[in-house]
C-alpha beads as a LAMMPS data file, in Angstrom:
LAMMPS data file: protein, C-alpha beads

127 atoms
126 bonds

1 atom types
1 bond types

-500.0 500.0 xlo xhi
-500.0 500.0 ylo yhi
-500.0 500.0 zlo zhi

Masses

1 110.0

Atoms # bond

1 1 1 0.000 0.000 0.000
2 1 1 1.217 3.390 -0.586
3 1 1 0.691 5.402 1.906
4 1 1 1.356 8.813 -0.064
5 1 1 -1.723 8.392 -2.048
6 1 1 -3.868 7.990 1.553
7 1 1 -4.370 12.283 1.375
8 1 1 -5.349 12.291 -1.584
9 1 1 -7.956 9.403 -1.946
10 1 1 -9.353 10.920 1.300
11 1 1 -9.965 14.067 0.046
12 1 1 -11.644 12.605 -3.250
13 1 1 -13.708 10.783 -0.775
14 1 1 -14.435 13.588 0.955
15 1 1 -15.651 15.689 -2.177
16 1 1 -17.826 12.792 -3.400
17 1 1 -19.646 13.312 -0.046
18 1 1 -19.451 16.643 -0.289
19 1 1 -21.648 16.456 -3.714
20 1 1 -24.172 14.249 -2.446
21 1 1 -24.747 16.278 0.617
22 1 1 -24.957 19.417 -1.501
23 1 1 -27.400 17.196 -3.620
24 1 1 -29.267 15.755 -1.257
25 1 1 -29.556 19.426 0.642
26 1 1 -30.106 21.267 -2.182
27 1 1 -33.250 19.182 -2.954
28 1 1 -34.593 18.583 0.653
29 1 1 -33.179 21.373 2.779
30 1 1 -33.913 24.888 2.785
31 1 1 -31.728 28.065 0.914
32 1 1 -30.076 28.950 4.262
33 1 1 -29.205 25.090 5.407
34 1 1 -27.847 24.804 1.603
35 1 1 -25.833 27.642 2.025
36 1 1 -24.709 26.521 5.253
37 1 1 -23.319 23.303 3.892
38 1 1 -21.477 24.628 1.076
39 1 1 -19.597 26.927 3.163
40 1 1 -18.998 24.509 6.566
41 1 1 -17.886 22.058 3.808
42 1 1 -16.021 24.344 1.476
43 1 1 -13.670 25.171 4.436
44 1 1 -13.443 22.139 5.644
45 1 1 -12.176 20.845 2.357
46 1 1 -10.010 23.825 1.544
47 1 1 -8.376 23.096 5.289
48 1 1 -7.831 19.417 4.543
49 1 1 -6.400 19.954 1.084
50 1 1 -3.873 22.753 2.698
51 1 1 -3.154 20.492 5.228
52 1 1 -2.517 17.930 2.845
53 1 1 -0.012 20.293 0.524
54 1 1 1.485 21.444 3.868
55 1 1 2.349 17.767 4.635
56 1 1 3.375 16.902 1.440
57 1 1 6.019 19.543 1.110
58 1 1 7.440 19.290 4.032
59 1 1 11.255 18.220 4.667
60 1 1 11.613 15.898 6.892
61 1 1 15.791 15.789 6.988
62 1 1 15.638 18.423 9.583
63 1 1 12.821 17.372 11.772
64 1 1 12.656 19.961 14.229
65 1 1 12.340 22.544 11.700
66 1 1 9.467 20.780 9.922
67 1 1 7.401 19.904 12.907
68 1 1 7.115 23.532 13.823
69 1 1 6.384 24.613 10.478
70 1 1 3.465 22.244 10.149
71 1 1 2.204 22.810 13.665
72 1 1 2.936 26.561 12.940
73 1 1 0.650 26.083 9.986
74 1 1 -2.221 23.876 10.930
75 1 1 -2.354 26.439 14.190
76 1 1 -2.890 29.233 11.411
77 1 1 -5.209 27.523 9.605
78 1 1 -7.356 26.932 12.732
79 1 1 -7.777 30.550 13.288
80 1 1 -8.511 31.437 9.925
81 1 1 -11.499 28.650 10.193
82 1 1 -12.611 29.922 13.915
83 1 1 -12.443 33.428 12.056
84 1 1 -14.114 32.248 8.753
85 1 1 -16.620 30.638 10.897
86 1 1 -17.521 33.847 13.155
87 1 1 -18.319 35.607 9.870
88 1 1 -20.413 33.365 8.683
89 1 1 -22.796 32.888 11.907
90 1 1 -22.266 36.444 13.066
91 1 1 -23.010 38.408 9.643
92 1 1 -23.911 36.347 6.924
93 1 1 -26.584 34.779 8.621
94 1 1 -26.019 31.072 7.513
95 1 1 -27.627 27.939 9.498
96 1 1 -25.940 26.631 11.858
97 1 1 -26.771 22.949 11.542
98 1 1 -25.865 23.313 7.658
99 1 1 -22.663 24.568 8.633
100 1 1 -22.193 21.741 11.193
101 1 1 -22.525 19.513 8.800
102 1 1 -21.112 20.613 5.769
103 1 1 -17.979 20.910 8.296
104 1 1 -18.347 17.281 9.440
105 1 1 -17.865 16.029 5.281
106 1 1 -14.147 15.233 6.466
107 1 1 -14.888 12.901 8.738
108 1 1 -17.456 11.377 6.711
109 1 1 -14.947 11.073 4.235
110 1 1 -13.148 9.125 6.221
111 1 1 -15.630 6.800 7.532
112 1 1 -15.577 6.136 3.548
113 1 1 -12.600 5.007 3.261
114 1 1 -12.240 3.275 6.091
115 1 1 -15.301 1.446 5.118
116 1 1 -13.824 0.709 1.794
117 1 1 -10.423 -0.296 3.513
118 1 1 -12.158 -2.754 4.952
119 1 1 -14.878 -4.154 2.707
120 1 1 -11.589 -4.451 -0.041
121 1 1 -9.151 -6.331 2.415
122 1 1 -11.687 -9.318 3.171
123 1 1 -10.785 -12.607 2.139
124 1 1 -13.025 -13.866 -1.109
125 1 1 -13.890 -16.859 1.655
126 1 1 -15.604 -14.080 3.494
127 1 1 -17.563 -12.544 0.801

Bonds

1 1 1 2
2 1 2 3
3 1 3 4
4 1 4 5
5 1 5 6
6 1 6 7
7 1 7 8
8 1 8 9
9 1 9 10
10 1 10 11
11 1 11 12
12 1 12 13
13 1 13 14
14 1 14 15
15 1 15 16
16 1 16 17
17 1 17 18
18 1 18 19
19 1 19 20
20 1 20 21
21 1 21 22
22 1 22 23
23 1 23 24
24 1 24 25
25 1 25 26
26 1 26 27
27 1 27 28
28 1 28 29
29 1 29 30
30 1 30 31
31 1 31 32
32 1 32 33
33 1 33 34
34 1 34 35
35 1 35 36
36 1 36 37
37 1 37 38
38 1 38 39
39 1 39 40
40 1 40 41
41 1 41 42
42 1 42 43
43 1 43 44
44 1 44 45
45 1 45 46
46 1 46 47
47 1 47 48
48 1 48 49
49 1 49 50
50 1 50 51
51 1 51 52
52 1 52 53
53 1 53 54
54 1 54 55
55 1 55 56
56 1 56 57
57 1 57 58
58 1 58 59
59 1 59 60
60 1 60 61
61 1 61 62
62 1 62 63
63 1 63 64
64 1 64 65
65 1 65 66
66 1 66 67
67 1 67 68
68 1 68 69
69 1 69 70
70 1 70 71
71 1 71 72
72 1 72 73
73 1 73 74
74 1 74 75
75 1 75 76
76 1 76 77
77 1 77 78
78 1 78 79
79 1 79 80
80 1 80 81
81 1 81 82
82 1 82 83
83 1 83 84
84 1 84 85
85 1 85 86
86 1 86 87
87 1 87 88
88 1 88 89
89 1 89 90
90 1 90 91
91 1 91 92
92 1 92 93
93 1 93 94
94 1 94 95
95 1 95 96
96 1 96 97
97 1 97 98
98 1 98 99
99 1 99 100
100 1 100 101
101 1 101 102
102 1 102 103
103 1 103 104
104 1 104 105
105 1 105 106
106 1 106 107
107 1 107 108
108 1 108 109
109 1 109 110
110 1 110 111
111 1 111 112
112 1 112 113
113 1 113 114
114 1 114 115
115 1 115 116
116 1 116 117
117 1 117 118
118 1 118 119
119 1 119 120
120 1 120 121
121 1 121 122
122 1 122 123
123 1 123 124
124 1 124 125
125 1 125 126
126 1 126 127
């Protein structure tokens, strides 16, 4: 297994629940629960890809340096969601539970894959 590809197949996994949320909100939902779940899961994503980039680029021959350049980062890029979050219940008026859950499509994602992990390392004995 190659465990350099595990960001990226994440985040693909991520977007596909991302578009059937947005789907599945966009027909069932209201405007402002819509518009909550774009943007919860919009950041989330953007976060997750940065993260990913961050990681990805990093140098790990000097360790120390690297460590506090990622925590440096990810600490950033928590603000600049608490922030980007504020906005968006304070003035922009969005739902709250959209936004919840648009910002839980990460996670999701992950449940995904783990589900797949598992479902594609059974034995055909099992099946």
């Amino acid at each position: 297994m190659d465990f350099e590809k595990i960001p990226r197949i994440w985040l693909f996994l991520s977007g596909i629940v991302f578009v059937v949320g947005l789907v599945t909100s966009s027909l069932c939902a209201s405007g402002q629960f819509t518009l909550g779940f774009v943007s919860g899961g919009a950041l989330v994503l953007l976060n997750a890809w940065a993260s990913s980039w961050k990681t990805r680029k990093a140098d790990f021959q000097n360790k120390g340096r690297s460590i506090v350049a990622l925590l440096g980062g990810f600490y950033l890029r928590l603000i600049f969601l608490g922030l980007c979050l504020f906005v968006l219940v304070r003035f922009t008026k969005v739902d709250p539970i959209g936004l919840v859950t648009g910002l839980s499509v990460v996670p999701a994602g992950l449940f995904v894959m783990l589900t797949l992990i598992y479902i594609s390392n059974r034995r055909p004995k099992e099946v």
